[in-house]
N, C-alpha and C positions, 0 to 999 in steps of 0.2 A: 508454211501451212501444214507441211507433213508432220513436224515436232509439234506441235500441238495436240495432231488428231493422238499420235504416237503415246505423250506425257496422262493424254485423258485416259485411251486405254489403259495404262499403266496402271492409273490412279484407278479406277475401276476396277483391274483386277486387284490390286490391293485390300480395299474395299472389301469386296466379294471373299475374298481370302479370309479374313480378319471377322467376316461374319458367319464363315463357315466354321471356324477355330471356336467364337465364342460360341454357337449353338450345340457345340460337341463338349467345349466345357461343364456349359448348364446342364447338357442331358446325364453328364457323366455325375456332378458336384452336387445333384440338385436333391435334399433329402426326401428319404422314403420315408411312410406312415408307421410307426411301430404295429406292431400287432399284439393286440391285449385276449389270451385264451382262457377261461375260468375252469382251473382244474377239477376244483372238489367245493359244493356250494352243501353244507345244511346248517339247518334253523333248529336249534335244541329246544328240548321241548319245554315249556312256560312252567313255570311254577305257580298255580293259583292259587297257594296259601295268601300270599304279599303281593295286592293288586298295584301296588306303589312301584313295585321295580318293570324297569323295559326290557322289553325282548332284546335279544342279541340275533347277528346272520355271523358267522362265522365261514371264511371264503378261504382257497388259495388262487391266487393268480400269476399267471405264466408269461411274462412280457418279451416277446421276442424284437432286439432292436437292432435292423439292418443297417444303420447307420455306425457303427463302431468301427469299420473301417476305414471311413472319412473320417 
């Protein structure tokens, strides 16, 4: 009876061990959100000779990605 209760323990702390490994994994592996910052935003100004052509936005964007060391 005592190798029983023994082997359960055992198996339990195993268990317990093995789910505490994976949740340090995941928190460690798990990816982060990029982050997108708009450096410089403007809209040049229309030309209203030529109602046929479209406006332009012309942008820069700064994309910083924490994930490149995974």
């Amino acid at each position: 009876m005592c190798e029983t209760k023994s082997f359960y323990l055992w198996l339990l702390q195993v268990i317990g061990l093995l789910g505490i490994l994976a949740l340090c994994l995941w928190l460690a592996m798990r990816p982060k959100i990029p982050n997108y910052t708009i450096v410089n935003f403007s809209i040049p100004g229309a030309n209203t000779s030529n109602e046929s052509d479209h406006g332009s936005i012309q942008y820069e964007l700064d994309i910083e990605n924490p994930n490149q060391d995974s």
